[in-house]
VOLO-173582 format. One line per field, with one value per residue (C-alpha): residue number from 1; x, y, z; residue in one letter. Coordinates in steps of 0.05 Angstrom, whole numbers. Layout:
k c(NUM, ...)
east c(X, ...)
north c(Y, ...)
up c(Z, ...)
r c(A, ...)
***
This chain:
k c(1, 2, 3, 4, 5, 6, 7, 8, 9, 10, 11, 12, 13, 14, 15, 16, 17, 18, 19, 20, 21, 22, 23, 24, 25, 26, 27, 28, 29, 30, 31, 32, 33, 34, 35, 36, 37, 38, 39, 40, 41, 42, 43, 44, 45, 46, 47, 48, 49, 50, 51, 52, 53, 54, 55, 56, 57, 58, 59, 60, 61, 62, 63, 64, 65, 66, 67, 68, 69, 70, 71, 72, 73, 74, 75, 76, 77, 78, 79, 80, 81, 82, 83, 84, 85, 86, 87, 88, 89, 90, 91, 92, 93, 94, 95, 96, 97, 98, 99, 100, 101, 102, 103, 104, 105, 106, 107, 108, 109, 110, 111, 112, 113, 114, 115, 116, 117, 118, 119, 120, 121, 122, 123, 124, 125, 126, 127, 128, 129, 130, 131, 132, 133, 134, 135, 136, 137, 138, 139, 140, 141, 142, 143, 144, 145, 146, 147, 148, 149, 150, 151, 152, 153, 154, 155, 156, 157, 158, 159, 160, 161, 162, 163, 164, 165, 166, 167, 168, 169, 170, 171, 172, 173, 174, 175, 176, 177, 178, 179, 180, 181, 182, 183, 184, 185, 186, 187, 188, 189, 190, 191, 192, 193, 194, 195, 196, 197, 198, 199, 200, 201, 202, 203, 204, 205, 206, 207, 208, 209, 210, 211, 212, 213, 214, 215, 216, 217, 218, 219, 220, 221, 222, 223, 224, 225, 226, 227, 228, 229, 230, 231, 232, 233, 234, 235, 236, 237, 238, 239, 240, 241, 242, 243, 244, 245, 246, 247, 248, 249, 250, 251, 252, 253, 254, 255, 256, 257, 258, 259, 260, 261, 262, 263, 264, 265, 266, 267, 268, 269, 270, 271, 272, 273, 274, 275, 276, 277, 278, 279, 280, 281, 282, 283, 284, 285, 286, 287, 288, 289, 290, 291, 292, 293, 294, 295, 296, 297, 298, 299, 300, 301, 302, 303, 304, 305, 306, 307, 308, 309, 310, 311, 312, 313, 314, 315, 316, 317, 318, 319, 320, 321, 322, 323, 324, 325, 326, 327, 328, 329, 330, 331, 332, 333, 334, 335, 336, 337, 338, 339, 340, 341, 342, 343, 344, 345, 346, 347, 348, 349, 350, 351, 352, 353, 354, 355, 356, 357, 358, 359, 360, 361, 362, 363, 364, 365, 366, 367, 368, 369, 370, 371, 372, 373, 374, 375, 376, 377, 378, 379)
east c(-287, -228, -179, -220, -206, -131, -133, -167, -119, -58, -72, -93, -34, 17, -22, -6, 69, 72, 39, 93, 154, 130, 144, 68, 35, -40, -80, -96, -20, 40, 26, 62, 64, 90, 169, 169, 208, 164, 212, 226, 147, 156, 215, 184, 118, 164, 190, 123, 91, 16, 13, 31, -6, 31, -19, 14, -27, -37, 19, 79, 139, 204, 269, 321, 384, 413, 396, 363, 289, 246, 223, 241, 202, 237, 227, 227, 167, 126, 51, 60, 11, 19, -41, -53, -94, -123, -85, -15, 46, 113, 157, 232, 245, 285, 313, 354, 392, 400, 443, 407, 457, 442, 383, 357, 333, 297, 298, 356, 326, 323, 255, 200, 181, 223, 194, 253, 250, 205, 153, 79, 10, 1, 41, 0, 12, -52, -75, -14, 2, 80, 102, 177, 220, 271, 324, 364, 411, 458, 483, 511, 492, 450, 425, 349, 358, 387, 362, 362, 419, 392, 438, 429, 435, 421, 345, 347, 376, 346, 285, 213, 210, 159, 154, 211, 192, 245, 251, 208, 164, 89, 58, -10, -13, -90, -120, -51, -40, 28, 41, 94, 144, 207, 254, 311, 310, 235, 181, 175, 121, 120, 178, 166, 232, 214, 268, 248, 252, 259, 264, 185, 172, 143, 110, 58, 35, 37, -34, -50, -120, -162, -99, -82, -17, -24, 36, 91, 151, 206, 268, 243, 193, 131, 124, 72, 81, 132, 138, 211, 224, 185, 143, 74, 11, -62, -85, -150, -197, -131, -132, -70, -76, -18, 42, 86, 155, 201, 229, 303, 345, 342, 402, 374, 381, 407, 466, 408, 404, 321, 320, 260, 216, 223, 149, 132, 71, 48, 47, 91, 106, 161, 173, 157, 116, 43, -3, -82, -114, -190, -238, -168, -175, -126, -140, -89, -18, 32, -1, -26, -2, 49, 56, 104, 85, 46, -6, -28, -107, -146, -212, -268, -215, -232, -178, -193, -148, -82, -50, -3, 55, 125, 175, 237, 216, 160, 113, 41, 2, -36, -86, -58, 2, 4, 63, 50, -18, -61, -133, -172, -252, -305, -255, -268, -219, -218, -158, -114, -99, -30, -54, -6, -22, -100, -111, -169, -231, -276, -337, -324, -295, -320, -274, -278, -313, -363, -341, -341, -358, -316, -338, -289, -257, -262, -330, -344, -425, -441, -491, -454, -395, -434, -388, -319, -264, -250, -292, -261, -265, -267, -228)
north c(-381, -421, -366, -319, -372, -382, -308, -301, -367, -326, -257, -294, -341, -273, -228, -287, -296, -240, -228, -281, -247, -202, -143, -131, -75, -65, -13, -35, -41, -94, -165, -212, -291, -340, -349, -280, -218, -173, -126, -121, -105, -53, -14, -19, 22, 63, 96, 99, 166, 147, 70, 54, -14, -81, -137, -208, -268, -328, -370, -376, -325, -341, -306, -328, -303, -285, -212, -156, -172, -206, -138, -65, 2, 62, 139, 121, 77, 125, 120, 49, -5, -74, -119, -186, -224, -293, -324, -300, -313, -280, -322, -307, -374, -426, -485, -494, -432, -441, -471, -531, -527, -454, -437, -395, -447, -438, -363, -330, -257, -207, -182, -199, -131, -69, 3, 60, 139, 170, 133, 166, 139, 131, 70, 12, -61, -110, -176, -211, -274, -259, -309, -352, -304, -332, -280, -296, -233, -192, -142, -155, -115, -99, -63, -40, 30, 81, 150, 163, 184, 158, 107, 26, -5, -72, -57, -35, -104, -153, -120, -132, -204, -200, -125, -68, 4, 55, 131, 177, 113, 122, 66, 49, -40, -67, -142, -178, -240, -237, -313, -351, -301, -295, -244, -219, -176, -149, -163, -222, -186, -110, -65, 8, 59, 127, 147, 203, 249, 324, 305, 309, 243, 220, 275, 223, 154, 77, 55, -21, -28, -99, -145, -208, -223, -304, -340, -290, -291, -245, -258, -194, -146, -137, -204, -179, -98, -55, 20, 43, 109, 165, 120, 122, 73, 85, 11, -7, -67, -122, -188, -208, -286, -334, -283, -288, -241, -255, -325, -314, -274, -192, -174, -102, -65, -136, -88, -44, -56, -79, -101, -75, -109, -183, -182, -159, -164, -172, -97, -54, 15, 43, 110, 177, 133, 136, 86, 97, 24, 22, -42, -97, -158, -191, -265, -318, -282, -274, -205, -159, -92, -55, 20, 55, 123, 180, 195, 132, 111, 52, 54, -10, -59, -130, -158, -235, -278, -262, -307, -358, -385, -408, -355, -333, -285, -302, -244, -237, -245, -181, -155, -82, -44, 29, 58, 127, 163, 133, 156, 84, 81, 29, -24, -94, -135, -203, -209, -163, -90, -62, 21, 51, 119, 106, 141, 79, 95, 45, 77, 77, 8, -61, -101, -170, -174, -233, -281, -246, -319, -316, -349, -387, -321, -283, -253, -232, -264, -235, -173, -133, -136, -99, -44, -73, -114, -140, -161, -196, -150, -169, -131)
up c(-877, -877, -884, -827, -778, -792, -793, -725, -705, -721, -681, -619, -619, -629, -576, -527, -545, -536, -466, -450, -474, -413, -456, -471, -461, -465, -454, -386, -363, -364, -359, -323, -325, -285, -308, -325, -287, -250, -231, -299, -317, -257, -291, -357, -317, -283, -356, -384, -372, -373, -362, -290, -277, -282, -276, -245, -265, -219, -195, -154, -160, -136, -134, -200, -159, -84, -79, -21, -48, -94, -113, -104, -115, -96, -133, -208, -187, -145, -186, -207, -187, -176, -180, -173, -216, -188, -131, -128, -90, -69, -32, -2, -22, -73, -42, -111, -101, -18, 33, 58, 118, 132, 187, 133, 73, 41, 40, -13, -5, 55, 35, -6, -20, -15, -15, -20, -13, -50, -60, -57, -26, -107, -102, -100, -85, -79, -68, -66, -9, 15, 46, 57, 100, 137, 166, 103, 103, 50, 30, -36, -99, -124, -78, -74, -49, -107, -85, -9, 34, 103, 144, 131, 198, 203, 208, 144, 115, 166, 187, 145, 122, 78, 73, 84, 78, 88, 88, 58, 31, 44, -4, 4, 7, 8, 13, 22, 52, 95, 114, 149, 152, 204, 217, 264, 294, 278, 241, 209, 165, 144, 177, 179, 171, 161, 204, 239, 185, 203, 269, 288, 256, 192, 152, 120, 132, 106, 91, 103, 79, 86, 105, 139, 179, 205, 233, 227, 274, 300, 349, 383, 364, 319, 296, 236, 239, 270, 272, 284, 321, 278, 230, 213, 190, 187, 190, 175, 171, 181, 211, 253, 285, 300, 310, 359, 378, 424, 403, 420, 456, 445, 428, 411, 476, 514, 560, 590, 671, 636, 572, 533, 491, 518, 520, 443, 416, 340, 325, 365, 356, 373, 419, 375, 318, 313, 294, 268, 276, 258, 261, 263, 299, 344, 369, 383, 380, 433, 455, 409, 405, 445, 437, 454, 421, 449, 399, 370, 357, 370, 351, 344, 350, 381, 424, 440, 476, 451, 502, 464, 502, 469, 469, 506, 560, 602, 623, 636, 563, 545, 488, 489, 534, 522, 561, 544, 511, 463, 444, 444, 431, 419, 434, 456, 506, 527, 566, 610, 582, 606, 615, 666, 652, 654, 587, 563, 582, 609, 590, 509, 516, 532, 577, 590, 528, 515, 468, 397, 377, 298, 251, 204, 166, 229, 230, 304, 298, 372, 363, 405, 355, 296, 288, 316, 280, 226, 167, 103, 42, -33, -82)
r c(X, X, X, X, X, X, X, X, X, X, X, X, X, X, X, X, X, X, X, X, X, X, X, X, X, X, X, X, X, X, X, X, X, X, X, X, X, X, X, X, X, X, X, X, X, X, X, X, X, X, X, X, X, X, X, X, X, X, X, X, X, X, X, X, X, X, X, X, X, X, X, X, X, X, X, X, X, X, X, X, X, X, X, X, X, X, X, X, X, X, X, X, X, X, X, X, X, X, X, X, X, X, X, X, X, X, X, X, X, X, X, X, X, X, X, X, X, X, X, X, X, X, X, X, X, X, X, X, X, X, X, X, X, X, X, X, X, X, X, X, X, X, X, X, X, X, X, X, X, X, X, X, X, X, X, X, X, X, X, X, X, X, X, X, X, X, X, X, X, X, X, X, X, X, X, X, X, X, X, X, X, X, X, X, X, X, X, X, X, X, X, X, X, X, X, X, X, X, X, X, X, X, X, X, X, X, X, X, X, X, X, X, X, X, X, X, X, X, X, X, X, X, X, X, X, X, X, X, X, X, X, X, X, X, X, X, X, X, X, X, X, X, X, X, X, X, X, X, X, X, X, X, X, X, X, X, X, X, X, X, X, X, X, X, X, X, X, X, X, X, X, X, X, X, X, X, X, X, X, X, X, X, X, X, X, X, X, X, X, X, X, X, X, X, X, X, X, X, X, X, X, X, X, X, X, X, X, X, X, X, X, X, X, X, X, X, X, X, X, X, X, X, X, X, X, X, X, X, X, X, X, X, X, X, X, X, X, X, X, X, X, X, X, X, X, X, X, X, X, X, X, X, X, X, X, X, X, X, X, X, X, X, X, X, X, X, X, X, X, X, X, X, X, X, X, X, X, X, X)
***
């Protein structure tokens, strides 16, 4: 009996040294533990034919060195998945590798998060909290973007705090948690760059399933999500609260005769980008969505008093301003909706909505709510 259970002593104590050499592999994908490299677990899943899952457990992941992102999955990585198991974190930051002098600490990264070209809706990354972005800028080696041949502007380094997703990139990112990021120019949380491929726009879509974007920032526009010119996201069942654009001066367009977007809103999209929104809620940002695109959707969305104060630019506070065409149904608003074109229907849409009365994760309680906004999902 003895010998059985030094046996049984031995195997257990190996399979975990193992696990935390990070170069396991088990039959349900790579592990990865706190100290370890997860980009490294991503290559590893990127050369292995059949097993594309890399499983981070709980804890608090950091960036070891001043680089473009924390992580980076461009088209050797298109199939992987990247899980999170327990309560994990991705931060921008190490104040042991930053300039406490620099408006930036404690961020050392650009992004948290980098999607390149190539990458298929097969590409997975869920239930992850990204948080720690702090305009921290460069664009030193290495750089995250090996295959495509598109133009990096300074969206393409600055842009996307927690979140950058450029050129033909169409990754699929459910129940994360995108905290306390900042960015400048645009969106402190996830930045959209499919730059108008082909000329028509993107040919495929981003898919944000069962998110929440709380307390992100942006000098200008799309404090949590931004769509740049011929980008696409179907977005579905996300909470945005607590963003606000617009905290400095846009120095974007700032030479036009009218500057545009000095009154941003917590998801804009851009002109020529579409955006599919289903059952989101917006409460307490600066605004909550400005569009800019001509073939967006809004459907069973609750808009509630997204009327916070504190930025640059004045301007009346709204819940949605659609400049162009926008199909928008079963939609609740409690504040003022910007529609010059008249293209929202009063009759499929409630307008100064009663109060959805939330409950603590957001929950509209209010009967007339049943099929609107958003309701927290487990995975």
């Amino acid at each position: 009996m003895m010998a059985w259970r030094a046996w049984l002593g031995f195997l257990l104590t190996s399979q975990l040294s193992v696990c935390r050499a990070g170069s396991a592999e088990l039959a349900d994908g790579h592990h990865v533990f706190p100290g370890e490299s997860i980009q490294a677990a991503l290559d590893q899943a990127a050369r292995n034919p059949t097993n594309k899952v890399v499983k981070v457990h709980a804890g608090v992941y950091r960036p070891d060195s001043i680089r473009q992102a924390l992580i980076w999955l461009n088209r050797r990585h298109d199939g992987v998945q990247l899980e999170a198991i327990g309560e994990v974190t991705l931060t921008a930051a190490n104040a042991e590798l930053a300039d406490p002098q620099s408006a930036t600490y404690p961020a050392v990264v650009n992004h948290v998060v980098f999607f390149g070209d190539g990458v298929s809706p097969r590409t997975v990354l869920q239930g992850f909290t990204i948080t720690g972005a702090n305009h921290f800028m460069t664009k030193a080696p290495p750089e995250v973007e090996m295959d495509s041949s598109l133009p990096r502007g300074l969206f393409f380094y600055a842009d996307g705090g927690a979140v950058k997703i450029f050129g033909r990139s169409y990754p699929t990112l459910r129940h994360l948690k995108i905290v306390d990021n900042y960015a400048s120019p645009c969106a402190g949380g996830i930045s959209v760059q499919h730059a108008e491929l082909g000329g028509g726009g993107s040919p495929g879509a981003v898919v944000l399933e069962n998110c929440v974007f709380r307390n992100n920032r942006a000098q200008v526009t799309g404090a949590a999500v931004d769509l740049l010119p011929g980008s696409s996201a179907i977005i579905s069942n996300c909470l945005f609260v607590g963003n606000v654009a617009n905290l400095g001066v846009n120095y974007i367009d700032a030479n036009k005769p009218v500057p545009g977007f000095t009154n941003s809103a917590p998801l804009t999209v851009f002109p020529r980008s579409r955006a599919l929104v289903r059952n989101c809620t917006f409460t307490g940002n600066r605004n909550a969505v400005d569009d800019l695109g001509n073939q967006s959707v809004y459907q069973d969305c609750v808009f509630w008093r997204n009327n916070l104060g504190n930025a640059f630019y004045g301007g009346e506070r709204y819940e949605l301003d659609v400049e162009d065409k926008a199909r928008v149904t079963g939609c609740f608003f409690g504040g003022p909706v910007l529609d010059p074109n008249r293209v929202i229907s009063n009759s499929n849409n409630v307008f100064n909505a009663a109060d959805p009365t939330f409950d603590a994760e957001f929950r509209p309680r209010a009967t007339e709510y049943a099929n609107a906004g958003f309701r927290p999902a487990t995975r």
